[in-house]
Backbone as CSV, one residue per row, in Angstrom:
resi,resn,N_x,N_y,N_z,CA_x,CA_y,CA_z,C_x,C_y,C_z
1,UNK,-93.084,8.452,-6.422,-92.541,8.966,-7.688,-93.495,10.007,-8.276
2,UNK,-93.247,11.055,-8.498,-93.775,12.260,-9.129,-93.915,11.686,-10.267
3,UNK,-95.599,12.454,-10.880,-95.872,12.459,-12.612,-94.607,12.531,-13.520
4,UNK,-94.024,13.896,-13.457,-92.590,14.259,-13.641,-91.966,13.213,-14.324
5,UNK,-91.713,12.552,-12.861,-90.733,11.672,-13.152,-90.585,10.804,-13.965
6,UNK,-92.074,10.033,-14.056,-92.518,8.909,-14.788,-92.403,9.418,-16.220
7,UNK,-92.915,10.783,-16.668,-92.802,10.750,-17.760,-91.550,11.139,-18.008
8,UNK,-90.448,11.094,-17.753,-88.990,11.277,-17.824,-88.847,10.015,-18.478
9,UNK,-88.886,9.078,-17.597,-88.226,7.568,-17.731,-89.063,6.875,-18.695
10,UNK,-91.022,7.666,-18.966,-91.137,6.672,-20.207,-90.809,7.620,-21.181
11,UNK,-90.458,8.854,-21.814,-90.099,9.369,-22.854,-88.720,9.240,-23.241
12,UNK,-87.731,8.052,-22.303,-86.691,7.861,-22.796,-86.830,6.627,-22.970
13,UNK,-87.864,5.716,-22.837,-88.363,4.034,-22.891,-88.835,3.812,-23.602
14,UNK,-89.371,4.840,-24.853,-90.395,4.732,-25.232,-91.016,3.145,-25.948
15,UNK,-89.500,2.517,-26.805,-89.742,0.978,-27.557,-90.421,-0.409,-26.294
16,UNK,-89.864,0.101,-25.168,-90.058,-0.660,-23.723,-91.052,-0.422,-23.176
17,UNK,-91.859,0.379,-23.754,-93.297,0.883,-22.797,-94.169,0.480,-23.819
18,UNK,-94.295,0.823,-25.519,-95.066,0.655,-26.416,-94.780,-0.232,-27.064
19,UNK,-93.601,-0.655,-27.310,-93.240,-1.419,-28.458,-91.902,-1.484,-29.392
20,UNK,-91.432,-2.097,-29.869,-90.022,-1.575,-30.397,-90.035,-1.006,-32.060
21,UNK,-91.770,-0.988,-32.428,-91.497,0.164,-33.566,-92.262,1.259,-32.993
22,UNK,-92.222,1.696,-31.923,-92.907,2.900,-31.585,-91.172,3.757,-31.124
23,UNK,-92.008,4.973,-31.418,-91.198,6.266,-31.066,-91.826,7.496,-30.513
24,UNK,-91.168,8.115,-29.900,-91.718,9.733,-29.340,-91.743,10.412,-30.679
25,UNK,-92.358,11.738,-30.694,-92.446,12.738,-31.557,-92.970,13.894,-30.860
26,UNK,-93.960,14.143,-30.267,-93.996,14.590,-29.607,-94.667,14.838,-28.015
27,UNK,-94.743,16.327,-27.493,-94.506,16.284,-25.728,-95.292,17.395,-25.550
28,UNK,-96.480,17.150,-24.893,-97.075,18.194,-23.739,-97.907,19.197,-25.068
29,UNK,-98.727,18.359,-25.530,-99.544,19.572,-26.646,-100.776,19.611,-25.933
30,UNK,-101.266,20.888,-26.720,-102.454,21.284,-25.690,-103.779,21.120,-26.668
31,UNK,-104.665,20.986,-25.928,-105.742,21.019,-26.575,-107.182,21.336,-25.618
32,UNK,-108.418,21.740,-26.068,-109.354,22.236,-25.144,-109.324,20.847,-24.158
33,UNK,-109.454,21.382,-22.885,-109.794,20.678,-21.679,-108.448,19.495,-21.194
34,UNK,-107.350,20.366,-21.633,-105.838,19.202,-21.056,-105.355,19.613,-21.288
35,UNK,-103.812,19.146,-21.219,-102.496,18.948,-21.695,-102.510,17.262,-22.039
36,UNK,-102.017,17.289,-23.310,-101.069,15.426,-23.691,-100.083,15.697,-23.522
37,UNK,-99.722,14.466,-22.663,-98.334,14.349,-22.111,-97.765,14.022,-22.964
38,UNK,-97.512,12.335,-24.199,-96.718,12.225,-25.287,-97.733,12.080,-26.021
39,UNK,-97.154,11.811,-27.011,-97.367,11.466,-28.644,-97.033,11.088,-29.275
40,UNK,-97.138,9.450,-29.566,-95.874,8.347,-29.777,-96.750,7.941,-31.133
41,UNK,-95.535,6.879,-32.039,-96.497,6.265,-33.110,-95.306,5.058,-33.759
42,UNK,-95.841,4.310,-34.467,-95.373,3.074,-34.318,-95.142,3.272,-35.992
43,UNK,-95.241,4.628,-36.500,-95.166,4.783,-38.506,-96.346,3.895,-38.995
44,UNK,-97.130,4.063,-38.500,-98.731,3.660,-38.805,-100.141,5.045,-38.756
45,UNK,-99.378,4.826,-37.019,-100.687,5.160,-36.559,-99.997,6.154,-35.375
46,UNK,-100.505,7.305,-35.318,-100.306,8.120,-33.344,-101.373,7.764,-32.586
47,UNK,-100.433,7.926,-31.553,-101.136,7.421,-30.567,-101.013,8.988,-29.372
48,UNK,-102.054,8.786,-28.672,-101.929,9.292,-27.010,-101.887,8.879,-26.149
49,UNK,-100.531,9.167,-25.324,-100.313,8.677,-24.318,-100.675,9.630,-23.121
50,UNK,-101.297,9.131,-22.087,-101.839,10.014,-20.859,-100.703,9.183,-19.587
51,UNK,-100.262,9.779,-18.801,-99.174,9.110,-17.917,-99.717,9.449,-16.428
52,UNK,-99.870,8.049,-15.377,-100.350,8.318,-14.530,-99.454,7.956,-13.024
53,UNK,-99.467,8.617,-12.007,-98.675,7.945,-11.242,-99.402,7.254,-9.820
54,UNK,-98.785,5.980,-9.806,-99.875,5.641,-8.836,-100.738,4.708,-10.151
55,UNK,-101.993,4.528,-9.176,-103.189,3.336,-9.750,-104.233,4.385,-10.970
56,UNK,-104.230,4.078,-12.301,-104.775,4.622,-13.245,-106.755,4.208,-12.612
57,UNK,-107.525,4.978,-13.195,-108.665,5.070,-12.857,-109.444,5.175,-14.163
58,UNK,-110.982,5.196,-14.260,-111.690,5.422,-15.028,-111.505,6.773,-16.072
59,UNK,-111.430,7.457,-14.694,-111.471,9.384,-15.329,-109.715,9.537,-15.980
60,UNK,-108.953,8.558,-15.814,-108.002,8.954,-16.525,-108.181,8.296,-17.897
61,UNK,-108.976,7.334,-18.943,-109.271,6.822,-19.650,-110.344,8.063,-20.168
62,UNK,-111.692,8.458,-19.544,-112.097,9.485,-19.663,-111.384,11.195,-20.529
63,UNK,-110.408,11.013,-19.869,-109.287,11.960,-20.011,-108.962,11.502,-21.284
64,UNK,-108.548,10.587,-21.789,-107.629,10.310,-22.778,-108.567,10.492,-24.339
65,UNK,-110.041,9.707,-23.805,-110.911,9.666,-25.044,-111.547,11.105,-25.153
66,UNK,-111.489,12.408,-24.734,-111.832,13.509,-24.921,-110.689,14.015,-25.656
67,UNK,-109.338,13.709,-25.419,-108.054,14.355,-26.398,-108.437,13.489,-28.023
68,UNK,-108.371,12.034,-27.664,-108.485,11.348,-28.967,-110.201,12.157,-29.775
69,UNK,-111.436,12.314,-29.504,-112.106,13.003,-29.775,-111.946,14.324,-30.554
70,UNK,-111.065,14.972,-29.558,-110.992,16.203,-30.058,-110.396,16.470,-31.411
71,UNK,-108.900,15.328,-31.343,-108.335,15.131,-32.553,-109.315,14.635,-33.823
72,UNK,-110.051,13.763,-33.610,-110.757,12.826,-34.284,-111.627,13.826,-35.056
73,UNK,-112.414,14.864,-34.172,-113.206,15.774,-34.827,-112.448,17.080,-35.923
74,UNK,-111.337,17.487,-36.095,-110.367,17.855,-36.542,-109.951,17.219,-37.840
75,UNK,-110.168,15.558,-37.903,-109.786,15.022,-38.619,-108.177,14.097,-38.644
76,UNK,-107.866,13.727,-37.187,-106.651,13.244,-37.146,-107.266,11.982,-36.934
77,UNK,-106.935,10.752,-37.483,-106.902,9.439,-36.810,-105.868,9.190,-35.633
78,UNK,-106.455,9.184,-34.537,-105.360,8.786,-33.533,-105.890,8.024,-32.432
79,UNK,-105.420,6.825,-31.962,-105.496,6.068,-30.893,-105.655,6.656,-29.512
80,UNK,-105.302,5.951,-28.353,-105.585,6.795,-26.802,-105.152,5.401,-26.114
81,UNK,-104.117,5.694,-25.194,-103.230,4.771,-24.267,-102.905,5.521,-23.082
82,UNK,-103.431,4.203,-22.024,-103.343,4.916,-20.925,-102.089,4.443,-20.020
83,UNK,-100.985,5.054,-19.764,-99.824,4.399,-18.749,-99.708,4.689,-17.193
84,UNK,-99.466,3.622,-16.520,-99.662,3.875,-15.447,-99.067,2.887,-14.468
85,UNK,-98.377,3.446,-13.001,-97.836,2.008,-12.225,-98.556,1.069,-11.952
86,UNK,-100.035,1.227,-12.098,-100.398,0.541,-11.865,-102.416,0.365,-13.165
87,UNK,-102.709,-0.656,-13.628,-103.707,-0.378,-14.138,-104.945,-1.606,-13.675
88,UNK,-105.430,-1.719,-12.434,-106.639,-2.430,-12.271,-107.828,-2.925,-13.184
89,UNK,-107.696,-4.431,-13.457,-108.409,-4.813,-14.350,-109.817,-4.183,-14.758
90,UNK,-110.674,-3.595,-13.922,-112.066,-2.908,-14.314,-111.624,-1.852,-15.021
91,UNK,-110.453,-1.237,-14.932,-110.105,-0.050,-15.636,-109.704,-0.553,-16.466
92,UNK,-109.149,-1.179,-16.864,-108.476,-1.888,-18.182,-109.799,-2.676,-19.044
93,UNK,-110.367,-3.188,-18.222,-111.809,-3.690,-19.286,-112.811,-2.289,-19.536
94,UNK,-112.556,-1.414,-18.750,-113.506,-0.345,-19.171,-112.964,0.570,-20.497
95,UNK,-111.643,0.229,-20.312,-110.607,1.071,-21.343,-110.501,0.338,-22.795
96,UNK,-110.828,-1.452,-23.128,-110.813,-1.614,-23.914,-112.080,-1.588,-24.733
97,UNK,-113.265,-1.519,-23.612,-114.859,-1.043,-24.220,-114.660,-0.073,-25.480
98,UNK,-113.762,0.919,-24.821,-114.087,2.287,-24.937,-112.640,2.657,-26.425
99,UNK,-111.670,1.213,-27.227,-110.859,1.658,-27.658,-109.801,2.163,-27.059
100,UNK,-109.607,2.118,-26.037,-107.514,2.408,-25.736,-107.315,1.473,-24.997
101,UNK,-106.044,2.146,-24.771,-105.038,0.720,-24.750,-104.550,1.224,-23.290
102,UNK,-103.772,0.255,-22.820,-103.195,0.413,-21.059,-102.071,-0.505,-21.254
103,UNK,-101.615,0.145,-20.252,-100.138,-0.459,-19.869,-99.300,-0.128,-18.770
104,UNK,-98.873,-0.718,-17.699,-98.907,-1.026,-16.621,-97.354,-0.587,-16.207
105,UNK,-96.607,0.146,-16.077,-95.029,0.280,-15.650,-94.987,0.329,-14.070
106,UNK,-94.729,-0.344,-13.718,-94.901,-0.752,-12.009,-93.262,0.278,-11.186
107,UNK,-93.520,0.544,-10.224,-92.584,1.314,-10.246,-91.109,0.254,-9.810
108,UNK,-91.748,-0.925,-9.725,-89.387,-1.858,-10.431,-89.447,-1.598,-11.009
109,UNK,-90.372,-1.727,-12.544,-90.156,-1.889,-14.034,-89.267,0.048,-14.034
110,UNK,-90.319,0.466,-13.137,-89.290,1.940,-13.666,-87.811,2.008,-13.137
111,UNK,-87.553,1.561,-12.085,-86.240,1.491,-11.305,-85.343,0.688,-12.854
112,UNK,-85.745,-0.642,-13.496,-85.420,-1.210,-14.562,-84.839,-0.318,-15.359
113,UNK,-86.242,0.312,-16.165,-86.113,1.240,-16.986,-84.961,2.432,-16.631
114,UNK,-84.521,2.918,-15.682,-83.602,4.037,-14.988,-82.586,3.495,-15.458
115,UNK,-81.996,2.394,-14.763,-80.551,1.485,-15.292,-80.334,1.276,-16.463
116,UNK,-80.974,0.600,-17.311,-80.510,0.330,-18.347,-80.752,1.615,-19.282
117,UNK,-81.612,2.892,-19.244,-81.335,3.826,-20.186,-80.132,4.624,-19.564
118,UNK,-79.439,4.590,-18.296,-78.657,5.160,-17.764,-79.421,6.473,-17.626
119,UNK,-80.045,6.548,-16.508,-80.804,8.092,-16.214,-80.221,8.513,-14.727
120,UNK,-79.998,9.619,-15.122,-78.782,10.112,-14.147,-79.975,10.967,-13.109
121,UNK,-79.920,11.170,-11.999,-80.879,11.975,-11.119,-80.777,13.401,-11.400
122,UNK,-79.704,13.731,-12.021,-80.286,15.141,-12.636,-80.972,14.978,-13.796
123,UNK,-80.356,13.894,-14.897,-82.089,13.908,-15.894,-83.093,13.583,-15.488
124,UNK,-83.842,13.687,-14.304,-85.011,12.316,-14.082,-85.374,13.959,-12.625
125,UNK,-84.586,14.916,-12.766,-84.959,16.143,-11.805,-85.270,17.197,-13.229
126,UNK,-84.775,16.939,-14.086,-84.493,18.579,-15.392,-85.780,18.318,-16.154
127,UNK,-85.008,18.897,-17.552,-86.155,19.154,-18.424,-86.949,18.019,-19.061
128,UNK,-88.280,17.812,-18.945,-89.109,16.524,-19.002,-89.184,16.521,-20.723
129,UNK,-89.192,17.734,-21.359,-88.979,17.452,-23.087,-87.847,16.592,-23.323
130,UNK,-88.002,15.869,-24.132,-86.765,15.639,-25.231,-86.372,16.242,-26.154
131,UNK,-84.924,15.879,-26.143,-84.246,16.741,-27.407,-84.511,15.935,-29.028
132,UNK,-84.653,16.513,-30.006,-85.567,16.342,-30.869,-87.426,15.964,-30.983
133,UNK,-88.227,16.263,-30.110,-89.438,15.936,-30.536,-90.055,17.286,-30.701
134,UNK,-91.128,17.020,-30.937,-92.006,18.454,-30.902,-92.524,18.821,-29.550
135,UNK,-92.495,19.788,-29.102,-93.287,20.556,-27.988,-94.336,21.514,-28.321
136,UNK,-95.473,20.939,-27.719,-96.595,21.903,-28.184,-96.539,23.025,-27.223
137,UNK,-96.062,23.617,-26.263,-96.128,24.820,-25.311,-97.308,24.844,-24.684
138,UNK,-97.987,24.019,-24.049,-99.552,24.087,-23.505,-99.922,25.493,-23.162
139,UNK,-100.537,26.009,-24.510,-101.266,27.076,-24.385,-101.639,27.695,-23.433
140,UNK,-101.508,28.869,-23.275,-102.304,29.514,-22.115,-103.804,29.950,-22.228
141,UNK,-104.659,29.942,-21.310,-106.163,30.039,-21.108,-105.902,31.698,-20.783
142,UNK,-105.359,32.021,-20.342,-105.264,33.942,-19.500,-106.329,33.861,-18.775
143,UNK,-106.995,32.921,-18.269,-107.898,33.465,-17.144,-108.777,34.102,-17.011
144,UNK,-108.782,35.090,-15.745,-109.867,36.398,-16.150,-109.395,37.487,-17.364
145,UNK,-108.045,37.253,-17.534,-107.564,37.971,-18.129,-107.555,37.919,-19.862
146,UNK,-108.359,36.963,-20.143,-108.652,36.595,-21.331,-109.540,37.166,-22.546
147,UNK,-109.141,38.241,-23.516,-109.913,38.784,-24.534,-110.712,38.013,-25.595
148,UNK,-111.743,38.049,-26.058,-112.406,37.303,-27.054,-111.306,37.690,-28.457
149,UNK,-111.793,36.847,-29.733,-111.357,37.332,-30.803,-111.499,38.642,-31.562
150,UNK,-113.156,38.923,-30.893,-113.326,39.508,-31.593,-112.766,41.079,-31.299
151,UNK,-112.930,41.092,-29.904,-111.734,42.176,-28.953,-110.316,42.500,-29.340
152,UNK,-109.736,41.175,-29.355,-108.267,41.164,-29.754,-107.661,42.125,-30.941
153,UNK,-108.988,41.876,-32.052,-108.894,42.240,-33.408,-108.777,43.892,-33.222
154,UNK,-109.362,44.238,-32.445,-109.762,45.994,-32.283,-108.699,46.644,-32.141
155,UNK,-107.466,45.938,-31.864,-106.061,46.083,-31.075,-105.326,46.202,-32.430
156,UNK,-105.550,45.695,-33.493,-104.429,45.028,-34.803,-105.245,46.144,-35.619
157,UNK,-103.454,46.087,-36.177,-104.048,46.983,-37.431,-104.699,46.337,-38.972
158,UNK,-105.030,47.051,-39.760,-105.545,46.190,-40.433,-105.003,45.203,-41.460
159,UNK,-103.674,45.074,-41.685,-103.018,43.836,-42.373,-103.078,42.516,-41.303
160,UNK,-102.615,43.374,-39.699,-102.838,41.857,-39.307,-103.815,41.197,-38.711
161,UNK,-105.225,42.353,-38.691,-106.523,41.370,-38.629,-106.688,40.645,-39.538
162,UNK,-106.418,41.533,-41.032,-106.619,40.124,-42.005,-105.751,38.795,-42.490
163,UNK,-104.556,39.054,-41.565,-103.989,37.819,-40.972,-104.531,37.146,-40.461
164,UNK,-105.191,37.370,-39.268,-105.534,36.658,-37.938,-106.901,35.961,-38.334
165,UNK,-107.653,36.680,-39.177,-108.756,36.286,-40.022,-108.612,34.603,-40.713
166,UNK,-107.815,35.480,-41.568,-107.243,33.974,-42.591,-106.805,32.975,-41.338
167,UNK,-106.044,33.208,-41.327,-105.973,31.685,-39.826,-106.619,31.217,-39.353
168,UNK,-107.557,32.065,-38.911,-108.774,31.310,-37.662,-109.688,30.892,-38.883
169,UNK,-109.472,30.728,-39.914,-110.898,29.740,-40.611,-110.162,29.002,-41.587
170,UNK,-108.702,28.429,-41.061,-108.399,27.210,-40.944,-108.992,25.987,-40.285
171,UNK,-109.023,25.065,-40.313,-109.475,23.768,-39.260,-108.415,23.404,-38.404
172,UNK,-108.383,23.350,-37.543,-107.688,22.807,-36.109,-106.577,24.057,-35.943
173,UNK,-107.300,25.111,-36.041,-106.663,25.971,-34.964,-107.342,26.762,-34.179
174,UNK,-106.692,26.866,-33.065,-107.647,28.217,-32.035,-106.332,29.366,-31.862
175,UNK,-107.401,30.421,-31.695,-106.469,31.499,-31.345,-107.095,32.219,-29.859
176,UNK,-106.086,31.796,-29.071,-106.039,32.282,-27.487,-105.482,33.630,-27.388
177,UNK,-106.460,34.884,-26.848,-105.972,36.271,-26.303,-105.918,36.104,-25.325
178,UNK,-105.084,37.263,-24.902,-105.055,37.684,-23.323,-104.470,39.275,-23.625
179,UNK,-104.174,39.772,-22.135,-104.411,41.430,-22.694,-103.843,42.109,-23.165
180,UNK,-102.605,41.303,-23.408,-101.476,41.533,-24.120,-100.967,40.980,-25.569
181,UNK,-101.113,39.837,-25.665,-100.671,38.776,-27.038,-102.091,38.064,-27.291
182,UNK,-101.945,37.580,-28.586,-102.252,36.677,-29.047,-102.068,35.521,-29.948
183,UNK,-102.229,33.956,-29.328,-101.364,33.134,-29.602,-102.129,32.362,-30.448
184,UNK,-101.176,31.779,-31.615,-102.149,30.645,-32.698,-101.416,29.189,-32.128
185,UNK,-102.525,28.531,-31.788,-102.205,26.937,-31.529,-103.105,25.839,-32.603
186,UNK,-102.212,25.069,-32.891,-102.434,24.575,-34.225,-102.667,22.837,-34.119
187,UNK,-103.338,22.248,-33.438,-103.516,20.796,-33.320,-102.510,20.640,-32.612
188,UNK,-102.905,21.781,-30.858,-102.113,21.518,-29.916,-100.333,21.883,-29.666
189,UNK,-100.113,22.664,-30.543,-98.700,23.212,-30.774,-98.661,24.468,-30.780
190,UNK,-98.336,25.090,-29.667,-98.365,26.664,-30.131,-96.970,26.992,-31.205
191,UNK,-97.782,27.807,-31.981,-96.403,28.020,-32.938,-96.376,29.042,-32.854
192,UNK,-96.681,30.437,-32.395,-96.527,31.506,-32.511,-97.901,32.518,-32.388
193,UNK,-97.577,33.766,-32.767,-98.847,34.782,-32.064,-97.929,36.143,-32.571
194,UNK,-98.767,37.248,-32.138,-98.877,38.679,-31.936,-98.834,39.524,-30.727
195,UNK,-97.500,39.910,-29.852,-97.552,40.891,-28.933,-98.150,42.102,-29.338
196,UNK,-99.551,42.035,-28.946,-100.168,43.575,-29.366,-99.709,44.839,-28.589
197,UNK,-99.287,44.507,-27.565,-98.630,45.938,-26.708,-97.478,46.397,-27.081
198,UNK,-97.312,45.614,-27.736,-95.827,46.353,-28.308,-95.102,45.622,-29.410
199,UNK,-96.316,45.820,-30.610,-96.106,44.952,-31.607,-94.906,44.274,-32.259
200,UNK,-95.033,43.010,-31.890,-94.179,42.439,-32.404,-94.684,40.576,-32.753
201,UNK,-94.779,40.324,-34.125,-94.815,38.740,-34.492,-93.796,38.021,-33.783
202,UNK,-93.670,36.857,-33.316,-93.213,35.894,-32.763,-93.358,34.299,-32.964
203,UNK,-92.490,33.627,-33.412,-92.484,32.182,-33.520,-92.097,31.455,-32.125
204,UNK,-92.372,30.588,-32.201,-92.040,29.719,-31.021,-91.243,28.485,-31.311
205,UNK,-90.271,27.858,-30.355,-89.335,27.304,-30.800,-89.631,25.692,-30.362
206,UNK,-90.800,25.621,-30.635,-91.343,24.166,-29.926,-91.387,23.042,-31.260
207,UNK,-91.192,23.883,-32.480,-91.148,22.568,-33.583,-89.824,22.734,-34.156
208,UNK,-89.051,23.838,-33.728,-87.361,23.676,-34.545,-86.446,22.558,-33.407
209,UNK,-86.835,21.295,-34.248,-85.940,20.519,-34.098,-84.212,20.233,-34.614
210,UNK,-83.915,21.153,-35.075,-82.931,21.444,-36.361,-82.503,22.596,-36.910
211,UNK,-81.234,22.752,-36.883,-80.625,23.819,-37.541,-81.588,24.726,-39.005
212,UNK,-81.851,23.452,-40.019,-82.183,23.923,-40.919,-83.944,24.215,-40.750
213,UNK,-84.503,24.214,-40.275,-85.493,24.568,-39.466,-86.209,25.698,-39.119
214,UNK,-84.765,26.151,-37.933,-84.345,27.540,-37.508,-83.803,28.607,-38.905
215,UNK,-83.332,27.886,-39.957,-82.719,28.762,-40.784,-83.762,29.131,-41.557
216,UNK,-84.922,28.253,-41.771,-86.071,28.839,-42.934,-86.913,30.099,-41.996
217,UNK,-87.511,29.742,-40.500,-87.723,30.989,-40.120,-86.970,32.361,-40.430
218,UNK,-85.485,32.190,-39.749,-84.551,33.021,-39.756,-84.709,34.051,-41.532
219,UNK,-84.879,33.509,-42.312,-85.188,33.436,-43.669,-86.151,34.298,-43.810
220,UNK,-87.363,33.955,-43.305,-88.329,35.263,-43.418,-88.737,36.166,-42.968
221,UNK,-87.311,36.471,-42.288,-87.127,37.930,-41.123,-87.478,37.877,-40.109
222,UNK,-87.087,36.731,-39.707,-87.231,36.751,-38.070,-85.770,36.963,-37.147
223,UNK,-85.355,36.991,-36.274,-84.335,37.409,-35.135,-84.629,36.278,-34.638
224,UNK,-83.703,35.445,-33.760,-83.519,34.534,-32.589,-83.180,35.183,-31.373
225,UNK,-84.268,35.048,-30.655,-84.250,35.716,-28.969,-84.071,34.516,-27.900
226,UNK,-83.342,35.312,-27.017,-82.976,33.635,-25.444,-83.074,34.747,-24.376
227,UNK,-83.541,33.801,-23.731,-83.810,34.407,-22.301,-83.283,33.578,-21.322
228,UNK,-83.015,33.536,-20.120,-82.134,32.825,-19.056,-83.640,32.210,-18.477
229,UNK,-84.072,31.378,-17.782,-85.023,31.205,-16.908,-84.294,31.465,-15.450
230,UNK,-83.976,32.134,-14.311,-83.819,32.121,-13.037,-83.930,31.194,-12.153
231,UNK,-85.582,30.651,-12.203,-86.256,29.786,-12.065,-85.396,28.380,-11.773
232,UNK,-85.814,27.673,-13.259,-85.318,26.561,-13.636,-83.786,26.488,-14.379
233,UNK,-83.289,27.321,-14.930,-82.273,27.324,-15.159,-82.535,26.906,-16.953
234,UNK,-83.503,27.078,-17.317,-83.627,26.995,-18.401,-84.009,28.248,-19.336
235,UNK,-83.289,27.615,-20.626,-83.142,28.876,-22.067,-84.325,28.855,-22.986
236,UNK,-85.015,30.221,-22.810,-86.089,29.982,-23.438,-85.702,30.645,-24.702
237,UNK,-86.090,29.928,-25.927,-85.804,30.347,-27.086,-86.551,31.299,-27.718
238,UNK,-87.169,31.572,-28.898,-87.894,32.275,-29.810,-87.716,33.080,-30.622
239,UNK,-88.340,33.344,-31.470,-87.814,33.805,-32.637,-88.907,35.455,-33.095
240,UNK,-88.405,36.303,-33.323,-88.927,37.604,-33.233,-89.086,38.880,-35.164
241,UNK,-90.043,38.967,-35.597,-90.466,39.920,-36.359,-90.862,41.002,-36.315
242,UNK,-90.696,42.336,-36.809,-91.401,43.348,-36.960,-93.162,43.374,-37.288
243,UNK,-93.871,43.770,-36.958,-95.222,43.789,-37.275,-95.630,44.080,-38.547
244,UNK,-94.638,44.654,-39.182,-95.219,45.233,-40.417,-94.948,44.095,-41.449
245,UNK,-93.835,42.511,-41.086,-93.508,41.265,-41.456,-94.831,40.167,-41.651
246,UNK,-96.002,41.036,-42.645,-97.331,39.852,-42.704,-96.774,38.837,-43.274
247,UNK,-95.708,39.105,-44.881,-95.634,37.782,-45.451,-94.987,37.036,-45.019
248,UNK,-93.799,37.491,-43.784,-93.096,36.646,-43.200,-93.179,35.628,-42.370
249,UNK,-94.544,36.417,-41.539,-95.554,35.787,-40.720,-96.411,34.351,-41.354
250,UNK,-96.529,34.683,-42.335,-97.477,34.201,-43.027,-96.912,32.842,-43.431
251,UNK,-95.593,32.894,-44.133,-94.645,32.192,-44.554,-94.178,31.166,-43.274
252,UNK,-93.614,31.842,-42.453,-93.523,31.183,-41.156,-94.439,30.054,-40.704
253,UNK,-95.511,30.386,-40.341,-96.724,29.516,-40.304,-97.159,28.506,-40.729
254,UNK,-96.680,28.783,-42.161,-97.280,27.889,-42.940,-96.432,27.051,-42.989
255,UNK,-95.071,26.949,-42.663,-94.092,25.781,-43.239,-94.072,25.387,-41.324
256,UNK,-94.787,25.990,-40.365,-95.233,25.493,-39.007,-96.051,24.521,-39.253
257,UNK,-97.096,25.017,-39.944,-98.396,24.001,-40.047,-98.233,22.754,-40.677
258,UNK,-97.041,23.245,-41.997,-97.104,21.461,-42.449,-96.216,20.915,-41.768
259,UNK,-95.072,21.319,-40.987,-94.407,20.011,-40.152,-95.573,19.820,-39.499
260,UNK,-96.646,20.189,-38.861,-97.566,19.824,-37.746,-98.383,18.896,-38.411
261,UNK,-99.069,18.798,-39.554,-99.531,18.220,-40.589,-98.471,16.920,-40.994
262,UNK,-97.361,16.480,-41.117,-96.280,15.819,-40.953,-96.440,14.567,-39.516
263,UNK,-96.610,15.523,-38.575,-96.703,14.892,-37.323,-97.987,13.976,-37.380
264,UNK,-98.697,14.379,-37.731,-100.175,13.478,-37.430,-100.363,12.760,-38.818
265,UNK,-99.545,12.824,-39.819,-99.310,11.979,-40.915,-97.928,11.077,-40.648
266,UNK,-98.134,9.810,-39.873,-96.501,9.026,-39.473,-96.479,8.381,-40.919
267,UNK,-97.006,8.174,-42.020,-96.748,7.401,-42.896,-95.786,8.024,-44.096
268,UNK,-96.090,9.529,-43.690,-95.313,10.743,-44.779,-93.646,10.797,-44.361
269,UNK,-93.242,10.150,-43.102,-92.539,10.947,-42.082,-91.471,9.842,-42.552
């Protein structure tokens, strides 16, 4: 069974894997040194879930307490759970040393889990998001191809360096260049950025869960753009501004940041 897969069948399990007041929220946010696969919470507390296929190990616990860290230093309270077909007791006593949690989905329990959520082999082949959670878009690194900030800036004119300014001395965001765009990711959610080659602001459609959502962007002059994927057969969404749109930008963002702020507050929610 592919990673994939597993996290198919537990992001539709989620009460059966964690608990029956736990829920998804969100899928695949990024943060330095990973991707988190979910992001579940029980209206207490979030949690991280790391999903493994096959026998879970040390370094995947490892893995999990560098995301919970990262959050932690940021200022999020959040847990760290490790899932897996299989979780060997030294890993499981090393995991509760260390604060997280484990849990064991054997691959019957997943065959289980398939039947009774009714998962059809084209959902359990398609898109591993769910419909309604958040998607963080796991940021891109650009590689060699990667500009510093302070580079990026040389590119912008001067309303939207002093955009890009004001943002980056927020807490829990980074802003990733490359030689073309630059993207703001916000406690692992990309929400949007700056095509400098051919200026244009851009939202990303990884927190419009909802019509009315889409309509407050839409609101501060943005366009809704789709693209076909070839590929996968999937519609990539997004949402598009003029450059000369700072307050729109600005506006945008900010009603980004507090659903994101929302998310890591389950008690507000």
């Amino acid at each position: 069974m592919k990673e994939r897969t597993l996290e198919i069948i537990v992001a539709n399990s989620i009460p059966d894997v964690f608990g029956p007041a736990f829920r998804l929220v969100a899928q695949q946010l990024s943060c330095p040194g990973g991707r988190i696969d979910l992001l579940v919470t029980d209206g207490m507390k979030n949690w991280i879930a790391e999903l493994k296929r096959g026998q879970a190990n040390r370094n995947a616990v490892d893995q999990v307490l560098r995301y919970v860290n990262h959050y932690r230093s940021i200022g999020e309270a959040v847990g760290g759970w490790v899932v897996a077909h299989e979780v060997p007791a030294h890993v499981a006593d090393y995991a509760t040393a260390h604060g997280i949690k484990t849990t064991a989905v054997p691959v019957a329990m997943c065959e289980r889990l398939i039947a009774s959520s009714d998962l059809s082999q084209e959902t359990l082949s398609g898109v591993r998001i769910q419909a309604g959670v958040v998607k963080g878009g796991g940021a891109m690194r650009f590689g060699k191809n990667a500009v510093s900030f302070e580079d990026a800036l040389l590119s912008m004119d001067e309303d939207c360096t002093a955009f890009f300014k004001e943002i980056d001395a927020r807490p829990g965001i980074e802003i990733i260049s490359g030689a073309m765009q630059s993207t703001i990711v916000y406690k692992g959610v990309k929400v949007g950025g700056l095509r400098r080659n051919n200026p244009v602001f851009y939202i990303l459609s990884g927190l419009v869960v909802d019509r009315e959502t889409e309509d407050t962007i839409l609101n501060h002059g943005f366009r809704k753009r789709l693209k076909q994927s070839k590929s996968d057969h999937h519609q990539h969404i997004w949402y598009e501004s003029k450059v000369s749109n700072v307050r729109g930008m600005q506006a945008a963002c900010s009603d980004q940041f507090g659903r994101i702020d929302r998310i890591f507050s389950p008690k507000s929610q």
